[in-house]
Each structure stands twice: as structure tokens, then as C-alpha cells.
Legacy VTK file of the C-alpha trace (Angstrom):
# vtk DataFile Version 3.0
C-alpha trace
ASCII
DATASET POLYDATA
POINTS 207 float
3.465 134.826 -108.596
6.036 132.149 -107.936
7.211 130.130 -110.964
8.153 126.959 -109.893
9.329 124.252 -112.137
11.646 121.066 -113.093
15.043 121.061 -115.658
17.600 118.657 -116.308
21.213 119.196 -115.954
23.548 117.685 -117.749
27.007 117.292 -117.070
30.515 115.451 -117.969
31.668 113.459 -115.753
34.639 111.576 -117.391
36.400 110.877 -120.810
38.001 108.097 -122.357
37.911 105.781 -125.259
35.458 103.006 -126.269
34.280 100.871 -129.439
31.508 102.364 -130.790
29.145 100.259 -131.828
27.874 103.104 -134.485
30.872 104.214 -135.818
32.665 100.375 -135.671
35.804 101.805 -134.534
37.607 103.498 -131.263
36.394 106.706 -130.868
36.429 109.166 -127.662
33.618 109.172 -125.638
32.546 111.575 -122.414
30.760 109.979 -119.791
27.286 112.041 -118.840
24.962 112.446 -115.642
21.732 113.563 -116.235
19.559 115.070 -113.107
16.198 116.574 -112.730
15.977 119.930 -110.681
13.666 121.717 -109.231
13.877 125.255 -110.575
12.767 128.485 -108.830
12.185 131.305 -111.128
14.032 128.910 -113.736
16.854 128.636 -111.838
17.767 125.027 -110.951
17.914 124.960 -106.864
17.277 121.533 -105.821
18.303 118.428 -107.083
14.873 116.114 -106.834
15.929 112.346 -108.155
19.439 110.045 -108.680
21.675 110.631 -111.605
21.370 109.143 -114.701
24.996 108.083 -116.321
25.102 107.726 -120.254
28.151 107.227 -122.854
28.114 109.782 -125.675
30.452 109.379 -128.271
32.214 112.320 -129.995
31.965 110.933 -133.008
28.507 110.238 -134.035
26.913 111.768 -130.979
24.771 108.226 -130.422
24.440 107.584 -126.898
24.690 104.018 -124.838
24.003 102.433 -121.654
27.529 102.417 -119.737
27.658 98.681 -119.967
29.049 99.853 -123.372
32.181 100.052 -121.946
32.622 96.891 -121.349
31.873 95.779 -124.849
34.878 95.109 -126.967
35.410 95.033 -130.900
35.228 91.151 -130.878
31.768 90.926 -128.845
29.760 93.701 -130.305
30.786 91.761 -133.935
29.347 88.993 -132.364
26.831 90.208 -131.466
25.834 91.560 -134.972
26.325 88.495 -136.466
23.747 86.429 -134.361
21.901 89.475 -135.167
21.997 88.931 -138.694
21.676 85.463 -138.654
18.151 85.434 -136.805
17.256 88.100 -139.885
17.557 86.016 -142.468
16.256 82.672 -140.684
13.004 85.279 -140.319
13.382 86.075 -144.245
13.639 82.774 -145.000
10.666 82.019 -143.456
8.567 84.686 -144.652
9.495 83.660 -148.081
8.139 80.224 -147.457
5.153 81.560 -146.079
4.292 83.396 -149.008
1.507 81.404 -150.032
0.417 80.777 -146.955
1.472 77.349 -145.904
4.368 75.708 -145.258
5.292 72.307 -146.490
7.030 69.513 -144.665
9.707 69.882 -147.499
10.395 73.797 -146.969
10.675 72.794 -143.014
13.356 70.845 -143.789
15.267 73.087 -145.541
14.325 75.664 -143.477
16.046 73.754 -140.522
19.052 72.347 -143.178
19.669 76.557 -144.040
20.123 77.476 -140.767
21.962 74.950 -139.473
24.297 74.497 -142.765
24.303 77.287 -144.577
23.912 80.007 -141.984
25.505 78.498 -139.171
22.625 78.979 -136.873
21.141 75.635 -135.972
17.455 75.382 -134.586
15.187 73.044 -133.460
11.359 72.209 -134.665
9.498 73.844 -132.231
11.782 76.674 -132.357
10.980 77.177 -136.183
7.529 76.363 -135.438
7.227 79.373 -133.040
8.844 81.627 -135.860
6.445 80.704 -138.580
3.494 81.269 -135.781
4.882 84.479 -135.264
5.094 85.610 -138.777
1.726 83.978 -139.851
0.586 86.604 -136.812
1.998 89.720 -137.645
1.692 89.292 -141.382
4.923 90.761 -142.370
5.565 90.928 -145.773
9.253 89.519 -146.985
9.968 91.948 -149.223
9.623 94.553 -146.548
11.014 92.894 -143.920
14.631 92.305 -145.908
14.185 95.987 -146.677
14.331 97.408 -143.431
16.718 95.013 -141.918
18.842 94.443 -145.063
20.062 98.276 -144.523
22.811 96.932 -142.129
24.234 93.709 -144.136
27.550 94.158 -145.553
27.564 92.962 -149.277
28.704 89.176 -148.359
25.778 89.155 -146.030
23.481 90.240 -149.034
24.828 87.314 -150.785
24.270 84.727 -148.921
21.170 86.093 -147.671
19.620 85.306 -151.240
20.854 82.342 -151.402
19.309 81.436 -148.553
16.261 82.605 -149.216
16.608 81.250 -152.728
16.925 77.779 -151.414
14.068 77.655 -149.461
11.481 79.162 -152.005
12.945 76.649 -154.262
12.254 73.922 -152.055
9.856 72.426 -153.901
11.190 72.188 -156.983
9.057 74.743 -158.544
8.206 77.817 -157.229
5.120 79.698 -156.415
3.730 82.690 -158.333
4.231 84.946 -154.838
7.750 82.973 -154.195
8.889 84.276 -157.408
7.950 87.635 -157.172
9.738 88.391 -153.985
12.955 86.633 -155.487
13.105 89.248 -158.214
12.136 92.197 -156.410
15.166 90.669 -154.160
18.078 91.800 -156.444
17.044 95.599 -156.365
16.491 95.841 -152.226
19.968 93.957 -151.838
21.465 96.550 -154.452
22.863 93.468 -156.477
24.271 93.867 -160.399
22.614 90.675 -162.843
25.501 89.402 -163.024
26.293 89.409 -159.371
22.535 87.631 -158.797
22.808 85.525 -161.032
26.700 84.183 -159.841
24.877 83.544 -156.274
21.524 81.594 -157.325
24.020 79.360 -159.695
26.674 78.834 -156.053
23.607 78.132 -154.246
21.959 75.192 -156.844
25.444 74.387 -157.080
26.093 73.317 -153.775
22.518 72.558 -152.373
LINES 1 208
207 0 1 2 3 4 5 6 7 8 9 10 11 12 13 14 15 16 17 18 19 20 21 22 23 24 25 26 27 28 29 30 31 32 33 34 35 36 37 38 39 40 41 42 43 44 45 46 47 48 49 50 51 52 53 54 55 56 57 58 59 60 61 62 63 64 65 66 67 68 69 70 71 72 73 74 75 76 77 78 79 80 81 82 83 84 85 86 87 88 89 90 91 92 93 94 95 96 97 98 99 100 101 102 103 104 105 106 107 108 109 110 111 112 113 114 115 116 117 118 119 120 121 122 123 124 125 126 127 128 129 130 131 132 133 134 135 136 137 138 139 140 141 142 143 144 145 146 147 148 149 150 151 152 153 154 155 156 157 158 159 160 161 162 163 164 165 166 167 168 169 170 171 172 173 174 175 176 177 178 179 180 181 182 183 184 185 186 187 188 189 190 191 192 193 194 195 196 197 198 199 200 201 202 203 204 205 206
């Protein structure tokens, strides 16, 4: 009997250093092709589709596309930080979603958050699309600033809150729901009291 089969081979091609967008520093990296084979007796004989080229740093081990590479320090922080700015928009409009309905009130300072406070300006419709979106997919906010909270730095935290704690105080008084996720907020951003308390009081204080 014949056994005939299919095995990739991987191999180095190059070396070098890059910014790692895991490890947020210069590391060394190798550059990779991967190719299928056809294998005769498991023994790779015939090479049967293109290369595949990956980055894989010797660091962390994470691999990239090799567009990597042309990704500097400056635009991968960038890049993060539109990244975490569309987060917390989304958090901010889970909270006001809450109970279900958002007021004309909480879309304005929905729109005055993001555009003052977060630096990350947005029109009606856009905001109208993220609030469809959420009322959709019926994420809860707690969860949601759990799983995406994991990689904001401590200022981020901060001012994530007070974001959030501006628009579920929109109103003037807060609903039962609102509240709720505003406490269980100080725990999933791994905040002290005092350190809670300090950013509610900066963010009444210069609402």
C-alpha cells in the first residue's frame, strides 16, 4: 500500500528587528515561509501550493502579517489609541442603554464625551448606528468593559469611568441598572475608593 499524504514545511527565511506590537518594544524577529507538500511514505517530495511568509517574534512567539514591518512604534500607538477610544464610546453607550432607551439628553452627551472628553468626535447617525448595534447584540456593559478593559493602561481606566460616569449621569439622576454597573465599575477597572472616588469628583468637576 502506498501512503500518500500532505505536510507543511516551515522554514526561516530572514532575521531582523521589528516593534512588536505584543511585547511594545524592539525585539528580533525571523521571517517564516510556510508550504504544503505532498508527502510519499511521509516524506515531503513535492511542493503543491505558494509560500506563505509570516513574522515571528523571538520574544513572545506571536506571529504577524509581514506588513508588520512596516509598522513603527508611533503608528501601532496610534493605532491602539483609536482602538481604545471606539471602546469606551461603545461603553458609554451601553451604559446609557441600560434601561433600554436612550434620551435626547444622554445623546448629547454621548456626542459632547466623545468629541470633548475623549477626543473622538462623531456624528448623529454615526452614534445612531452604534446604539442600533448594541440594542442588537445585547451586550451587557459590565461585560463588555471587562473583556476590553484588560488592555487599558491605568489613565485609560480613569478616564474611561469618567466617561461613562458622565453619561449615566446625564439625567441628573440615575437609573437603578445605571447605578449598578457604575459600582460594579471600580472592581473590573481594579480601582482603590479613593482612586474612584478622586475621578467621579474631576469628572462633576469639570462637566
Amino acid at each position: 500500500m502506498i501512503l500518500i499524504g500532505t505536510m507543511n514545511l516551515t522554514r526561516t527565511r530572514d532575521r531582523g528587528s521589528f516593534y512588536c506590537p505584543t511585547c511594545r518594544t524592539s525585539n528580533s524577529y525571523r521571517l517564516r515561509a510556510r508550504r504544503p507538500f505532498l508527502t510519499l511514505y511521509f516524506i515531503p517530495t513535492v511542493p503543491i501550493g505558494g509560500a506563505e511568509e509570516f513574522v515571528q517574534c523571538d520574544g513572545c512567539r506571536s506571529t504577524w502579517d509581514i506588513t508588520v514591518l512596516e509598522m513603527n512604534r508611533k503608528q501601532h500607538e496610534a493605532i491602539l489609541e483609536g482602538q481604545y477610544k471606539e471602546e469606551v464610546t461603545r461603553a458609554c453607550v451601553l451604559v446609557a442603554l441600560a434601561d433600554d432607551y436612550v434620551s435626547e439628553t444622554e445623546v448629547d452627551v454621548l456626542l459632547d464625551v466623545s468629541e470633548r472628553w475623549l477626543d473622538w468626535p462623531m456624528e448623529r447617525e454615526e452614534l445612531g448606528h452604534l446604539c442600533s448595534v448594541a440594542r442588537e447584540n445585547k451586550i451587557n456593559a459590565t461585560n463588555y468593559v471587562l473583556t476590553t478593559s484588560r488592555r487599558w493602561s491605568q489613565s485609560q481606566k480613569r478616564q474611561a469611568l469618567q466617561a461613562m460616569f458622565l453619561v449615566a449621569s446625564a439625567e441628573g439622576e440615575m437609573g437603578e441598572k445605571q447605578i449598578q454597573i457604575l459600582s460594579e465599575l471600580r472592581t473590573l477597572l481594579e480601582m482603590t475608593e479613593a482612586e474612584y472616588a478622586e475621578a467621579i469628583e474631576e469628572a462633576i468637576s469639570q462637566a
